[in-house]
DOMI-85891 format. One record per residue (C-alpha): x, y, z; residue in three letters. Coordinates in steps of 0.25 Angstrom, whole numbers, plus 5000, padded with zeros to 4 digits. Example, Ala and Ser with C-alpha at 12.3 -4.5 7.8 and 13.67 -1.06 7.14 Angstrom:
% residues 2
504949825031ALA;505549965029SER;
END
This chain:
% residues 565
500050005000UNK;500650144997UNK;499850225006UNK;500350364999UNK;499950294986UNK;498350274992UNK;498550414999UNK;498850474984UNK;497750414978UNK;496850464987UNK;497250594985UNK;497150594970UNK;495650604967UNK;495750754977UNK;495250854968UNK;494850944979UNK;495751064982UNK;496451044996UNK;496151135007UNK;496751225012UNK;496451215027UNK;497451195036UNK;497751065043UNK;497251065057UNK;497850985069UNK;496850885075UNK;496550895090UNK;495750805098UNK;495650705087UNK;495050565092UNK;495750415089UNK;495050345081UNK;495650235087UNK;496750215097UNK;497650115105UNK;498650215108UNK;499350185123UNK;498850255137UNK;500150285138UNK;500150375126UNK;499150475134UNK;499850585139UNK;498950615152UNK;498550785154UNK;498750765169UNK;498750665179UNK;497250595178UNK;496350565187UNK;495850405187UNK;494750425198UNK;495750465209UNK;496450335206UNK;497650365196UNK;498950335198UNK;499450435190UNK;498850545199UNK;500350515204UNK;501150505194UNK;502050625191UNK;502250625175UNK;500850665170UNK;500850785161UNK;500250905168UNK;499750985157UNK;498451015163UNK;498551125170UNK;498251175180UNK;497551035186UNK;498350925182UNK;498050805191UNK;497050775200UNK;497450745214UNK;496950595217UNK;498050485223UNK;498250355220UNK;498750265231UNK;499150155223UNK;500350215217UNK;501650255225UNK;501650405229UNK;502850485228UNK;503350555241UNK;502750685243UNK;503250805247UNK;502650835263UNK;502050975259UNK;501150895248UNK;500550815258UNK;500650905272UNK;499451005277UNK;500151135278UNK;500251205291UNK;499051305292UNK;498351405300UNK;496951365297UNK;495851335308UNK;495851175308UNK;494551155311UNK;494051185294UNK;495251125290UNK;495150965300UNK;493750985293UNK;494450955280UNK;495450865285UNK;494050765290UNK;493150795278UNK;494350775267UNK;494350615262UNK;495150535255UNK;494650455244UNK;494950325237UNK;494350295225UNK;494650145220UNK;494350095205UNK;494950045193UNK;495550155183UNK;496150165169UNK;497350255168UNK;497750295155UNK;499250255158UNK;499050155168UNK;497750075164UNK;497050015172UNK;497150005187UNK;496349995201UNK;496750085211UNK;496150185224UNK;496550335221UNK;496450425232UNK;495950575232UNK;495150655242UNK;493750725246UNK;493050775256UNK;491650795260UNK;490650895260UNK;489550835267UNK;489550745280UNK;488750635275UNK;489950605266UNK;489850685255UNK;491250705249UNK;491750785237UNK;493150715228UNK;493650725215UNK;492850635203UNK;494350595199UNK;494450535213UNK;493250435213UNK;492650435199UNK;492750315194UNK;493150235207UNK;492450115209UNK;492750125226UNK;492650255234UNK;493250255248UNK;493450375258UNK;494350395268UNK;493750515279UNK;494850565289UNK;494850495301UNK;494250355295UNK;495150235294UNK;494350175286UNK;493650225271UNK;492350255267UNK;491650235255UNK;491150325247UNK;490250345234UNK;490150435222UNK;489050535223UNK;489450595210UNK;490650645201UNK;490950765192UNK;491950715184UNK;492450835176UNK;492350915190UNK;493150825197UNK;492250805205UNK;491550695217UNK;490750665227UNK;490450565237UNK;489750495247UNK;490550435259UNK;490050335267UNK;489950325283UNK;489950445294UNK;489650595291UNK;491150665288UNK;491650805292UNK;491350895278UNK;491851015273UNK;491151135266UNK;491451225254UNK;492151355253UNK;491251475250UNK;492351575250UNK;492951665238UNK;494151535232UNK;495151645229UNK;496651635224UNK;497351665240UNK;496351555247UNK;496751475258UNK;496551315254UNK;496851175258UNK;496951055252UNK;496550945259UNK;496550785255UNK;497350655252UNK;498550665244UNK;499150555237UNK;498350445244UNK;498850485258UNK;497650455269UNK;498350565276UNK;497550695273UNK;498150825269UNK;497950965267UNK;499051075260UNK;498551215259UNK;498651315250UNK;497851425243UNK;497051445230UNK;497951495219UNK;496851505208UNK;495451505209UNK;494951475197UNK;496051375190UNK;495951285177UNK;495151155182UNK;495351075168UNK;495950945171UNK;496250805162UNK;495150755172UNK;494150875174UNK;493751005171UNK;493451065184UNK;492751225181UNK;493551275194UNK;494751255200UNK;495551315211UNK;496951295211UNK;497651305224UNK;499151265230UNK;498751195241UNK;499451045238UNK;498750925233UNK;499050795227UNK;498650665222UNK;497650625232UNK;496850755234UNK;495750755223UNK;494550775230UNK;494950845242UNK;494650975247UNK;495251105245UNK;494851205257UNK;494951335264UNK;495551365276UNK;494351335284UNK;494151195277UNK;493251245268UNK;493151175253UNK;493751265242UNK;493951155231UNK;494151005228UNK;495550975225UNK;495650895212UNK;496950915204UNK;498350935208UNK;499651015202UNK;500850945206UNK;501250905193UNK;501251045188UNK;502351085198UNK;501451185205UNK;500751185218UNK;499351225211UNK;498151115215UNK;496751125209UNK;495351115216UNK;494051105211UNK;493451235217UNK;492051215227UNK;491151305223UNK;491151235208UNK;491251095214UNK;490051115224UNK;488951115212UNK;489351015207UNK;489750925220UNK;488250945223UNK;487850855209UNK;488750755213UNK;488350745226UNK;486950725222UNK;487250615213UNK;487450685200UNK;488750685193UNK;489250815185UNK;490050815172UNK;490350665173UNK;490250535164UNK;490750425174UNK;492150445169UNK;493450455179UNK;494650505168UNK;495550585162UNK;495950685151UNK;497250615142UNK;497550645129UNK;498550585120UNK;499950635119UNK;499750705107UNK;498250755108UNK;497550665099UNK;496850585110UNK;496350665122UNK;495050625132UNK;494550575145UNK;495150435149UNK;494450375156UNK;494950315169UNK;493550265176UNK;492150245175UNK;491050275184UNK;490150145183UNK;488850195178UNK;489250325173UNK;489050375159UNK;490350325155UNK;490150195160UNK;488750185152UNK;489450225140UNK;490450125140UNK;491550215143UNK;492750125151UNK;494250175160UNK;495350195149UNK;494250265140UNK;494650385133UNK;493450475132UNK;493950555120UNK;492550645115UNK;491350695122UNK;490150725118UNK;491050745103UNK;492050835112UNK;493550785112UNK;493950765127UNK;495150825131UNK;495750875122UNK;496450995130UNK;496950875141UNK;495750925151UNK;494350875154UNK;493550995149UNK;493150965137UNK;492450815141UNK;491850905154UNK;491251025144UNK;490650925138UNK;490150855151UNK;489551005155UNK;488751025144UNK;487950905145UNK;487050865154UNK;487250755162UNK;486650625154UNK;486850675141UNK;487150595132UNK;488650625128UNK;489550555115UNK;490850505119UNK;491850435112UNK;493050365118UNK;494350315115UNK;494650165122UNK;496050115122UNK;495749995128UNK;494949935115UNK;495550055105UNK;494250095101UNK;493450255101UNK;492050225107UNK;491050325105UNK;489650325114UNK;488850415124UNK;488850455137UNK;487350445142UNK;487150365129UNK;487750265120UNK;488850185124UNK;490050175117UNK;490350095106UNK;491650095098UNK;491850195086UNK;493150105078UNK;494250045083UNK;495350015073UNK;495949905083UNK;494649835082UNK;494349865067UNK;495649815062UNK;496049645065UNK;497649645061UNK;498149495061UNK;499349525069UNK;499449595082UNK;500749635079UNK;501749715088UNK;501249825096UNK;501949965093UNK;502250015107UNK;502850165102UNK;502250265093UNK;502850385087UNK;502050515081UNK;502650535068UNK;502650655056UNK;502650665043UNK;503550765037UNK;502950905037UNK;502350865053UNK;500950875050UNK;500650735051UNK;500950675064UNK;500450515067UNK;500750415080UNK;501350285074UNK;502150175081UNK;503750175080UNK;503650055073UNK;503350145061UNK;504550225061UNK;504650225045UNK;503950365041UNK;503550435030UNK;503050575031UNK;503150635018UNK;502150695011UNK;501150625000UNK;500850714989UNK;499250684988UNK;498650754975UNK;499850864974UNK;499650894991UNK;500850844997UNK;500250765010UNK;500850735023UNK;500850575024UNK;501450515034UNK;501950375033UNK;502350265045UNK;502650125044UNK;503550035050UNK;504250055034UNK;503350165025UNK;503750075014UNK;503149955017UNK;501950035022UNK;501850085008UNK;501949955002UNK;501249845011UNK;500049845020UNK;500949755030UNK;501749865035UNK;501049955046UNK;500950105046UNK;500150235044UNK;499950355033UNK;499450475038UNK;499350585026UNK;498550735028UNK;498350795014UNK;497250905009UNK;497450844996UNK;496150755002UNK;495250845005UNK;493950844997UNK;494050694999UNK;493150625010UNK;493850525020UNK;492950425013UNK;493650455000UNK;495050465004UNK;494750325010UNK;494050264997UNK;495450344987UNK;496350264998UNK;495650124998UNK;496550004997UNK;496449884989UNK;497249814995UNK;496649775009UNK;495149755014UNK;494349875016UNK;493549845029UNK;492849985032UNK;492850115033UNK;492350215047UNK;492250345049UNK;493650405054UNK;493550505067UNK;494650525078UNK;494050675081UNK;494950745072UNK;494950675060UNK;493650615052UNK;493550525041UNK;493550375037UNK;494450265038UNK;494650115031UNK;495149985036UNK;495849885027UNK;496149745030UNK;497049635025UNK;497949745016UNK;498649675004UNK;498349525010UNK;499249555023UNK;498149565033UNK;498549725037UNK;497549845038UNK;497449975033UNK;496650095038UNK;496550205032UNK;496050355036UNK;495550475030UNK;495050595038UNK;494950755037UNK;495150845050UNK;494150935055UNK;494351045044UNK;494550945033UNK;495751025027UNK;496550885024UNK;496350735025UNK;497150645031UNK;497450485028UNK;497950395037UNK;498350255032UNK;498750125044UNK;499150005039UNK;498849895051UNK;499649775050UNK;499449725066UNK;498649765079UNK;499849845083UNK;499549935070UNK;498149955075UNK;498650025088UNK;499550095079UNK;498250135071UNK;497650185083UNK;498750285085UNK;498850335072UNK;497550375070UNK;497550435085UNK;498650515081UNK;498950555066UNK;498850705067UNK;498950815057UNK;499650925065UNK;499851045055UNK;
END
């Protein structure tokens, strides 16, 4: 097969003048299908996991989410590193005790127990710890939805008690971060809400249970912003106080309060990693509203989903993975499952900008039980599902692993490399395996067209259907022709045709073929052609698939071929 050979003929019947729009870089394109490793998911911040994640702890996350970059949970299943004294130490104060013993005996520490999917370490049981603290004496306590949501097992531990209580979910606002529940057992010291001005200046103190420690603490410091950036990789909270006095892992939930033990805000994301002593809080007087709903049953902004923003390294897969699943919820309804990617809402890519904000706009604009499209990337059987929340459940879209049977499973490639071709504008993830490149231009009706070639060796890719590789070519010769044109000028004779679909990965639309049994040697051949958004060019991509490996490598081309200028 000379693949620049089928790419020129298609090109000859173009009797349409080429536009002269520029071409446009993709963003926020979907996969069409994918199998590309967890490991290639370059995390925003640290992530949340339902107050369980181990990675809460680990120090090499990206911190590129400011000013809110991880949520404070702890989990006491990993080994800590030693921690400075002033981290963990109340500092010394002139405050009346009696407001501030009130929120050492109505501050809890909870442990929420369940099974997770991390997008780095899979899946795994574990009991995360975090805090909270009551508001009402019959056991009414307030947390973070990133430390319960999810959890399968809820247990409190009240100051005092050797033993814990159990406690249940009353309801969850997911993109507010926020929780209630109802503790079991004997009425329990409360605090009340702050009604003063929240003011750069004020006097505040951070109480909890950092990094899985039974021992409480409280640091002090004051509120350095009053209104500060609540847009997270795990929610989008309307209004945030940032403050210096210190939190960690292990503080989620708790209170932050005034100097008469008063509650000023909820604690809920931490700045360690940002080397500043700048903490975040989710401020009372736009929690309480909505802590009412929970508290009487009602969820707010919430689909039963306990996850994260993550996005690919280089942008072309972003939304909400999906660590847990409330049983019951919307999401479990639709057939949503841990290690989901929840990639559009509603026909709204999901974060895009690394934050949660888009997914909860969305949320906000709808009523609860509305019915609500999503689609979803699943790794785990390396297909795009699409369905409805409140509504139909999901069924597969394609899935290129499923749709093409190779007779050999071959060796799988464990390293990629993006490659270009000659001028830049084309850029494609392949495995190093086909280091033999070609990126020079095709000359498609008298336009010279950047084509990229790569193949274990170009040559025999040009000559035999047994030789992996991939032909990406972005020419404006093409336009004037349809997807379903370019594919009928580029048909081969030599293989099976088996079909043809409608070709979406949220940037480019069109249609592809799948050939079997090219030339008599029992590889495949798929072949794309699809216009951007503007339809100033069109662009053919040509995969030869010789083994099951080359299916994973399939997935990764069509996840990232790219037009970039």
């Amino acid at each position: 097969m000379d693949p620049n050979r089928t790419l020129r003929r298609a090109a000859r019947r173009n009797t349409t003048s080429t536009s002269s729009g520029r071409t446009g870089r993709r963003t926020g394109r979907r996969t069409a299908a994918t199998v590309a490793p967890l490991l290639g998911l370059a995390l925003l911040a640290a992530a949340c996991g339902g107050g369980v994640d181990a990675k809460d702890l680990r120090d090499d996350e990206p911190t590129t989410i400011d000013p809110a970059d991880e949520p404070t949970t702890s989990n006491p299943g990993v080994t800590l590193p030693d921690q400075p004294a002033t981290t963990v130490a109340a500092p010394t104060t002139t405050t009346p005790a009696d407001g501030l013993d009130t929120v050492r005996s109505a501050t809890i520490q909870i442990v929420g127990q369940g099974t997770f999917v991390d997008p780095e370490f899979g899946v795994y049981e574990a009991a995360g710890r975090g805090s909270g603290f009551v508001i009402d004496p019959s056991g009414i306590a307030i947390t973070n939805h990133h430390v319960v949501g999810g959890a399968g097992l809820i247990q409190v531990f009240v100051q005092g008690e050797d033993k814990p209580r159990n406690a249940k979910i009353l309801g969850v606002s997911e993109c507010s971060d926020l929780a209630v529940i109802d503790i079991d057992g004997d009425p329990l010291p409360s605090l009340s809400w702050f009604d003063g001005s929240v003011q750069p200046g004020l006097e505040v103190y951070a109480a909890g249970f950092p990094l899985g420690d039974p021992e409480f603490t409280l640091t002090r410091g004051i509120v350095s912003k009053a209104d500060a950036d609540g847009e997270t990789n795990w929610a989008s909270v309307d209004h945030v106080i940032e403050h210096d006095a210190n939190t960690q892992p292990g503080n989620s939930g708790g209170p932050l309060v005034s100097a008469d033990g008063r509650i000023v805000a909820i604690n809920y994301a931490g700045g360690s990693r940002t080397n500043t002593d700048q903490f975040f809080a989710i401020e009372a007087s736009d929690a309480q509203p909505i802590i009412e709903q929970l508290r009487a049953g009602r969820d707010v902004d919430s689909l039963g989903i306990n996850g994260q923003i993550v996005r690919s390294e280089d942008g072309s897969i972003s939304g909400l993975w999906v660590s847990g699943i409330t049983s019951g919820s919307p999401a479990d309804v639709a057939g949503i499952m841990p290690g989901d990617i929840v990639t559009r809402l509603e026909g709204v890519t999901v974060g895009l900008d690394g934050t949660m904000s888009d997914y909860c706009d969305v949320m906000r604009t709808h009523s609860p039980g509305d019915v609500l499209s999503v689609e979803v990337l699943r790794y785990a059987t390396e297909e795009v599902l699409t369905g409805q929340f409140n509504g139909d459940q999901l069924t597969t879209a394609f899935s290129f692993a499923e749709e093409i049977e190779t007779p050999d499973a071959g060796a799988a490639y464990t390293d990629y490399v993006t490659v270009t071709d000659v001028s830049g504008v084309l850029t494609v993830s392949v495995p190093t395996a086909w280091a033999d490149v070609d990126g020079a231009p095709i000359d498609i009706d008298g336009v010279s067209s950047p084509s990229i070639i790569a193949s274990s060796s170009v040559a025999e890719y040009n000559s035999r259907w047994d030789v992996p590789g991939v032909q990406f070519v972005a020419s404006q010769a093409l336009v004037g022709y349809s997807p379903d044109e370019l594919l009928d000028l580029a048909a081969s004779t030599d293989c099976t045709f088996e079909g043809r679909q409608a070709y979406d990965d949220g940037y480019f639309v069109g249609s592809f073929d799948t050939y079997r049994n090219c030339g008599g040697t029992g590889a495949s051949s798929i072949v794309v052609a699809a216009f951007p958004p503007d339809g100033a060019y069109a662009v053919l991509v040509i995969v030869q698939v010789v083994t099951e490996a080359d299916l994973v490598a399939l997935d990764e081309v069509l996840r990232t071929f790219n037009v970039v200028a």
